[in-house]
DOFI-243675 format. One record per residue (C-alpha): x, z, y; residue in three letters. Coordinates in Angstrom, 3 decimals, padded with zeros to 6 digits. Layout:
// DOFI-243675
((X; Z; Y); ALA)
...
This chain:
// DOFI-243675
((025.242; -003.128; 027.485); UNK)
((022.572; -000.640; 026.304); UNK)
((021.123; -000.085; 022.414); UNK)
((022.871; 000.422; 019.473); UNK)
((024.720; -002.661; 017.432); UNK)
((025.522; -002.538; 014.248); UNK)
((025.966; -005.803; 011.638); UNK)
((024.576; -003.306; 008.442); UNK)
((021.137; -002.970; 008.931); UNK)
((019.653; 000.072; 010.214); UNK)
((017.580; 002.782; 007.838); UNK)
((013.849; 001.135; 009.548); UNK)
((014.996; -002.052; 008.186); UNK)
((016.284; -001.485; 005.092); UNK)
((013.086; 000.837; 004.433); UNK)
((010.674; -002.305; 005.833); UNK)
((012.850; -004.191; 003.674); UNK)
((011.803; -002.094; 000.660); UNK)
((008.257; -001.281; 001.698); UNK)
((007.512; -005.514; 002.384); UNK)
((009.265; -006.278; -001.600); UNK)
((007.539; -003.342; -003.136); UNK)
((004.061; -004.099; -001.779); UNK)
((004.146; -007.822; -002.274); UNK)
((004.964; -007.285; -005.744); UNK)
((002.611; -004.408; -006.412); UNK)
((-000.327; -006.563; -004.942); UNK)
((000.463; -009.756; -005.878); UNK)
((000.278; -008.289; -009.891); UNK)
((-002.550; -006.098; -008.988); UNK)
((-004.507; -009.782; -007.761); UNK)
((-003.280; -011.304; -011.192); UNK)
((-004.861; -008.286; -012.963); UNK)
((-008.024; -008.696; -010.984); UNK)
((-007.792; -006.405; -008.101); UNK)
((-007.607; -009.542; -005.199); UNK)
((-009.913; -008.134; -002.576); UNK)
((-007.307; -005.666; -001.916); UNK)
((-005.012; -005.850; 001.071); UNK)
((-001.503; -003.727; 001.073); UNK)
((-002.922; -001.759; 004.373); UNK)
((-004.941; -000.219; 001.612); UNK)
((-002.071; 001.278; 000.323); UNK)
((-002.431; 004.696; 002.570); UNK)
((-005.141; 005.955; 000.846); UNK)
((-005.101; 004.304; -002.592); UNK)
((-001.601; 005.382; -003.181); UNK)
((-002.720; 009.194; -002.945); UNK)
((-005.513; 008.982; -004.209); UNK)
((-006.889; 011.262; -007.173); UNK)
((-008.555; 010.666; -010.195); UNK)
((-010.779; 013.992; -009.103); UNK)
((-010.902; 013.282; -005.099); UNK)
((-009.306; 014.040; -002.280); UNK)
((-009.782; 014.953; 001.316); UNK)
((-009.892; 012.277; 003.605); UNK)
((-008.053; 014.873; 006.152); UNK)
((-005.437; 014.772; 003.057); UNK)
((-005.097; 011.249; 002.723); UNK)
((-003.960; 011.007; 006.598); UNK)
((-001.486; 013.818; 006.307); UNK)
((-000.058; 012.164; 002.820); UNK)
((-000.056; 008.940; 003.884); UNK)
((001.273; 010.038; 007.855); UNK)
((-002.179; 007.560; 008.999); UNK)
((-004.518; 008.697; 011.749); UNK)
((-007.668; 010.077; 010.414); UNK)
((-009.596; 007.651; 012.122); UNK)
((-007.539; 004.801; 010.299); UNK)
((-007.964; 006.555; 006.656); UNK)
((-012.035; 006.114; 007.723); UNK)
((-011.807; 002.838; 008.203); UNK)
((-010.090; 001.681; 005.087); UNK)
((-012.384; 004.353; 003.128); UNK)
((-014.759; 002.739; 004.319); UNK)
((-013.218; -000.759; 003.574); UNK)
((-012.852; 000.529; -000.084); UNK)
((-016.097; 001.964; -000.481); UNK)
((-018.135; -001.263; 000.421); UNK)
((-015.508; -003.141; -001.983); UNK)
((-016.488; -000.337; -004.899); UNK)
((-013.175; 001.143; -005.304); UNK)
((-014.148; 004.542; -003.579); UNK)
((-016.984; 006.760; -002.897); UNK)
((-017.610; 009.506; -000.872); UNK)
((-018.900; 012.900; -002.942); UNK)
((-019.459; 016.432; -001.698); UNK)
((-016.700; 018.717; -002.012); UNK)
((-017.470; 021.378; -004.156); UNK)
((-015.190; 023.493; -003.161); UNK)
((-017.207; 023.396; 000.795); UNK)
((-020.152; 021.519; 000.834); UNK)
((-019.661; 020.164; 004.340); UNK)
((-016.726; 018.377; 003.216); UNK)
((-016.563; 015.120; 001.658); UNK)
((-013.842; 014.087; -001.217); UNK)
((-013.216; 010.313; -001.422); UNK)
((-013.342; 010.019; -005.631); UNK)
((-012.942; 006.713; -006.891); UNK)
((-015.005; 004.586; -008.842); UNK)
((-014.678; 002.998; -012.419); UNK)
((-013.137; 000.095; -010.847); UNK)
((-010.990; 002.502; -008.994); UNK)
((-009.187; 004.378; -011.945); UNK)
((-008.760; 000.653; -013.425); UNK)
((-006.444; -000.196; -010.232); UNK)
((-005.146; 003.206; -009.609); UNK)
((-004.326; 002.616; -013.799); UNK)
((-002.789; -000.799; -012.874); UNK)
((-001.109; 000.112; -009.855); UNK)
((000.783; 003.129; -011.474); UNK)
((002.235; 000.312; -015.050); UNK)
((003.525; -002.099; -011.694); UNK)
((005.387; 000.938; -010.003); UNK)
((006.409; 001.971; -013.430); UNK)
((007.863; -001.603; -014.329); UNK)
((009.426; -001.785; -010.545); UNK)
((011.264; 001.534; -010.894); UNK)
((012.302; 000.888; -014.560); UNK)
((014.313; -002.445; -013.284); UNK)
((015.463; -000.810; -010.041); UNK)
((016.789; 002.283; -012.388); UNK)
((018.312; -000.673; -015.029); UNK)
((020.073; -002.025; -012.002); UNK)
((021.491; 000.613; -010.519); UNK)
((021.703; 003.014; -013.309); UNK)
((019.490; 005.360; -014.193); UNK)
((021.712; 008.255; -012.614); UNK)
((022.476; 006.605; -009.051); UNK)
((018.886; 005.387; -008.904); UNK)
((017.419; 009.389; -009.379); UNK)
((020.435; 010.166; -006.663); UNK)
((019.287; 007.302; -004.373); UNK)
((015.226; 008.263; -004.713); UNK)
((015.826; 011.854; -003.736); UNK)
((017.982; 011.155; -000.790); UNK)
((014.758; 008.640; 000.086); UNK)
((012.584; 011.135; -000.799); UNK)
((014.919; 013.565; 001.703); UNK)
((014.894; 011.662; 004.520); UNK)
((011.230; 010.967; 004.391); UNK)
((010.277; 014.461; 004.329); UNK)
((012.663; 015.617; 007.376); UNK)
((010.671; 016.798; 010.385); UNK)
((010.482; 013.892; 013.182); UNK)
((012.249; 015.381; 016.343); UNK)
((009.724; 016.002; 019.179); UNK)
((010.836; 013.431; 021.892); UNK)
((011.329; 016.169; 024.225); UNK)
((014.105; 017.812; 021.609); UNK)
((017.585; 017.080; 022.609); UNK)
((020.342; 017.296; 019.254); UNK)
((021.392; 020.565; 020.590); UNK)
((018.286; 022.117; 021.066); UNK)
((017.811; 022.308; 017.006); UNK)
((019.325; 025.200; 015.023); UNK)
């Protein structure tokens, strides 16, 4: 027998587990409030986005997307008026992705749901083992991924 059997469920789950409640009731409110021509695939870029803009080269390395993907849903958002493309004045051959008027309203929105979510998961677990418990998360999401070539020993 090959694979590895456990009956806890394994840190992908539990963080799909997470991701698929946290989403569904982010987006759900955020359609009650008004915002229901957005899908949760949105998420990568609207979740870093800036009220002054940001780098579309940015979004994929913040959200861990393929450029090519952040395009697509940029351009998803722009056509839905949520986003729009503006030179960067810092290099005028760049483009920041700023959002609209109706983007600040969801980003605004978005950020009182993920308040309210983290206030109840903080009630429930205690304010203390909940800021314990986010910065392991936030930890283990910003370890390196092994190259697939690595073996354990290889890394000092």
């Amino acid at each position: 027998m090959t694979g590895y059997r456990t009956t806890q469920p394994d840190l992908g789950v539990l963080a799909a587990r997470i991701l698929m409640s946290v989403q569904r009731e982010l987006f759900t409110a955020l359609a009650e409030q008004g915002f229901d021509d957005i899908a949760p695939r949105t998420g990568a870029v609207l979740a870093h986005l800036r009220a002054d803009g940001i780098r579309a080269s940015e979004l994929a390395r913040a959200s861990g997307q393929h450029k090519q993907v952040i395009g697509s849903l940029v351009d998803d958002l722009e056509h839905l008026g949520y986003v729009e493309r503006r030179p960067d004045p810092a290099d005028r051959r760049a483009k920041l992705v700023v959002p609209t008027e109706r983007g600040l309203l969801q980003m605004a929105a978005a950020a009182a749901v993920m308040r309210s979510i983290e206030e109840r998961h903080a009630r429930a677990l205690g304010e203390a083992q909940y800021a314990t418990f986010k910065a392991a998360l936030r930890s283990v999401a910003e370890l390196p991924p092994e190259s697939p070539h690595d073996t354990p020993g290889d890394r000092a």
